[in-house]
One Martini backbone bead per residue (centre of mass of N, CA, C, O) as a GRO file, in nm:
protein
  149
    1UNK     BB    1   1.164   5.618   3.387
    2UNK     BB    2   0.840   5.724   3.290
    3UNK     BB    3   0.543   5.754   3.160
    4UNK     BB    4   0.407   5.516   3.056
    5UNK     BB    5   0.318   5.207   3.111
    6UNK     BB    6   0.612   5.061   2.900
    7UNK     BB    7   0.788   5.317   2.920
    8UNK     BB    8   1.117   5.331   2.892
    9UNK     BB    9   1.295   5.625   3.027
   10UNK     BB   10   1.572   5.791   3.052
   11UNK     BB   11   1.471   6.080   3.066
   12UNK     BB   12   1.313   6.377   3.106
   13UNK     BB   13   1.271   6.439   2.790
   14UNK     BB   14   1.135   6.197   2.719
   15UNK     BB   15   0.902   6.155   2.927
   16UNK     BB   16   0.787   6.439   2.818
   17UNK     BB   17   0.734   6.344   2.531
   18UNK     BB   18   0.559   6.070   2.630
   19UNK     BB   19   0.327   6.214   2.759
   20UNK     BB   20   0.254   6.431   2.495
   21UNK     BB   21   0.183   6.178   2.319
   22UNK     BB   22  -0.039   6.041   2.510
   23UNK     BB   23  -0.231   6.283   2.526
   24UNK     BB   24  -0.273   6.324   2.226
   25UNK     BB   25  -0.269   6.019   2.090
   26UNK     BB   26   0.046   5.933   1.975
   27UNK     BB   27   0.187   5.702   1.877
   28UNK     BB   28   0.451   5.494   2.004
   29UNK     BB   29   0.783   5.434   2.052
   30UNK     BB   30   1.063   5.263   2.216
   31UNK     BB   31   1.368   5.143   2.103
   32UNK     BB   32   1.269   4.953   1.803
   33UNK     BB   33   1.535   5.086   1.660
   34UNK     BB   34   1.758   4.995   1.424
   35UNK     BB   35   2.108   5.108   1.348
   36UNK     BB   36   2.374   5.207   1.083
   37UNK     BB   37   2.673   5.415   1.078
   38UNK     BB   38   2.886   5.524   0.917
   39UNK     BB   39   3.213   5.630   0.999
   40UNK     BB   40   3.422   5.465   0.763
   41UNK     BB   41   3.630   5.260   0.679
   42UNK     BB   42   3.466   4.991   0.836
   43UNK     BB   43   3.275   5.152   0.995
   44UNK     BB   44   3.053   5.134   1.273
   45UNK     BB   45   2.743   5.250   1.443
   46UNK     BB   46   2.505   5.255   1.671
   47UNK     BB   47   2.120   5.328   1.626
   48UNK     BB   48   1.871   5.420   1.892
   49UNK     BB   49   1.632   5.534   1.863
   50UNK     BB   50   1.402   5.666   2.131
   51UNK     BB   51   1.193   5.752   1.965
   52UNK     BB   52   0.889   5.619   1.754
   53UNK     BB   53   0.674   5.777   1.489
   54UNK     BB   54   0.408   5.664   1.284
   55UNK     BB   55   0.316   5.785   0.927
   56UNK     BB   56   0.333   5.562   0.791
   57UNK     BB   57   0.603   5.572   0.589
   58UNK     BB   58   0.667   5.783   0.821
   59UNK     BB   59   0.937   5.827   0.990
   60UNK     BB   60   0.984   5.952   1.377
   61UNK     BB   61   1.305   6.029   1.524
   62UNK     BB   62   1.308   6.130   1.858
   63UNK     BB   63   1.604   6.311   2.014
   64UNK     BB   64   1.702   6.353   2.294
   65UNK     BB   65   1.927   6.663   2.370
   66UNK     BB   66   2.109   6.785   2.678
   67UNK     BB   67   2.345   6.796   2.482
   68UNK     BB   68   2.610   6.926   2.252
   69UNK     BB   69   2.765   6.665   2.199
   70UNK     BB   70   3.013   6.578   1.958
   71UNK     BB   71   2.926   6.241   1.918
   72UNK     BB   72   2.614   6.274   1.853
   73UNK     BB   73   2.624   6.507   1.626
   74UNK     BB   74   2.796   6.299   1.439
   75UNK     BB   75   2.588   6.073   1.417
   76UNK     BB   76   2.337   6.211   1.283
   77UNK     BB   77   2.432   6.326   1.068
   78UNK     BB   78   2.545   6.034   0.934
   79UNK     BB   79   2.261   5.956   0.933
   80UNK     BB   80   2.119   6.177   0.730
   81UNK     BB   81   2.335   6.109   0.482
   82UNK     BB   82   2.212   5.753   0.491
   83UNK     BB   83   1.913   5.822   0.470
   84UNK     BB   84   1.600   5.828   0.442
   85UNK     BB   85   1.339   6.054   0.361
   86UNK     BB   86   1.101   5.912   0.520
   87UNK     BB   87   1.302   5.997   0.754
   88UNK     BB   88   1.253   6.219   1.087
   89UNK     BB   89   1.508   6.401   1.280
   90UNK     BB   90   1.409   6.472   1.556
   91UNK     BB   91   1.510   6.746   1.816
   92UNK     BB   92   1.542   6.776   2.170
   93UNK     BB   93   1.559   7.035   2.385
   94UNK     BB   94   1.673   7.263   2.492
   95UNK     BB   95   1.620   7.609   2.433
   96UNK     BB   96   1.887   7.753   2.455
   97UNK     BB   97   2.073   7.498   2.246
   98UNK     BB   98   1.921   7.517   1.951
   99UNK     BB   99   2.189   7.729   1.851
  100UNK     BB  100   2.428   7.492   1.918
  101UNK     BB  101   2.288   7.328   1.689
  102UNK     BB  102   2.334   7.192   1.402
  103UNK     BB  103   2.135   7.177   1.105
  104UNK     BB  104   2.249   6.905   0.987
  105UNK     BB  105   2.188   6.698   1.239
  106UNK     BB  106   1.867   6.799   1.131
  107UNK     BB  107   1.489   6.829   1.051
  108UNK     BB  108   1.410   6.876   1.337
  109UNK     BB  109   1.348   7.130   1.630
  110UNK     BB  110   1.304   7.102   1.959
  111UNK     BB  111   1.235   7.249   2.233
  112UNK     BB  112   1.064   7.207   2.557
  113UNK     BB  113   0.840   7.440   2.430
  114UNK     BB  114   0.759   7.253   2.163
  115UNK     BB  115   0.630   6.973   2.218
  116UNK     BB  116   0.329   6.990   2.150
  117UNK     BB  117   0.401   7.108   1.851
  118UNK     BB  118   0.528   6.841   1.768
  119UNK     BB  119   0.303   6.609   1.842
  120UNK     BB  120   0.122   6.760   1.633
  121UNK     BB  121   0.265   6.757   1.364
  122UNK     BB  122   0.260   6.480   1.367
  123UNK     BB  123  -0.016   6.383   1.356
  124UNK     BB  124  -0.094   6.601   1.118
  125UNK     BB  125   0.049   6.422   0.934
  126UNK     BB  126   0.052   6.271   0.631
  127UNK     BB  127   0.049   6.016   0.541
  128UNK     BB  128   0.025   6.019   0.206
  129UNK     BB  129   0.196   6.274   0.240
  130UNK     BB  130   0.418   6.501   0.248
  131UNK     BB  131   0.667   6.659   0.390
  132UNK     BB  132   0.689   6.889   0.558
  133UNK     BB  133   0.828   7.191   0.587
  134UNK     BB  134   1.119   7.330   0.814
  135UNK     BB  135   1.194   7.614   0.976
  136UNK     BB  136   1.556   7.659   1.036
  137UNK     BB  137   1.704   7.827   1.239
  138UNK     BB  138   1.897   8.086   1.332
  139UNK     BB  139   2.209   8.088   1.387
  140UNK     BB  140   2.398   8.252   1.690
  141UNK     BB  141   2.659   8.191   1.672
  142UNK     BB  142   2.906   8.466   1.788
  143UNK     BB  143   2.616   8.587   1.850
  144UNK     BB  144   2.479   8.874   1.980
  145UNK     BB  145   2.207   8.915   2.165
  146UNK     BB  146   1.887   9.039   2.165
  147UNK     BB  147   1.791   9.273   2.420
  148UNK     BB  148   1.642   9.502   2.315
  149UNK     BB  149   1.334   9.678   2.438
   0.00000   0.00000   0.00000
């Protein structure tokens, strides 16, 4: 699956993050960075951000995530709690989803329907100013869905 040519693309959500940052015009990398996430007493695991998009000293880590699994959702934790603030790790998923994800496990999130404002944020934040700040979802988990029209 790919974006655009020279893109190699694993998911469907990946591909459309990277068509809509292609439209935009909003350079990206796919999986150019590495990390180790240290998971407890001498052990750790390799993360490897799906897309990477720089401005300035600021990277965003955009990590489509199509399930809830919980060793995804453990690992990116652990990653934010060990790693830079002037990385932004941001996670793309369905819209339904949204609710289902701890919000300490990323630093923004958007659904499918929020791509292109994901990329529009990325382009217009300012490498050289502070990271804006994100106002995270608040679960749902637990209670029922307001339906009342």
């Amino acid at each position: 699956m790919t974006g655009r040519v020279g893109h190699g693309c694993r998911t469907k959500l990946e591909a459309a993050v990277c068509l809509e940052m292609d439209r935009q015009g909003l350079p990206h990398e796919h999986r150019s960075l590495r990390f180790r996430v240290h998971d407890g007493p001498g052990g750790s695991t390799k993360y490897e951000p799906a897309i990477v998009a720089r401005r300035g000293p600021i990277l965003f880590l955009v990590e489509p995530i199509a399930s809830t699994r919980s060793d995804a959702i453990r690992r990116l934790t652990r990653f934010l709690e060990q790693h830079s603030p002037e990385i932004v790790l941001v996670l793309v998923t369905t819209d339904a989803a949204i609710d289902e994800i701890p919000p300490e496990s990323y630093d923004e999130i958007y659904g499918t329907s929020g791509v292109g404002r994901l990329t529009s944020r990325i382009r217009e934040q300012d490498p050289e100013g502070i990271v804006q700040p994100f106002q995270k979802p608040q679960r749902r988990v637990g209670r029922p869905r307001d339906t009342a029209k």
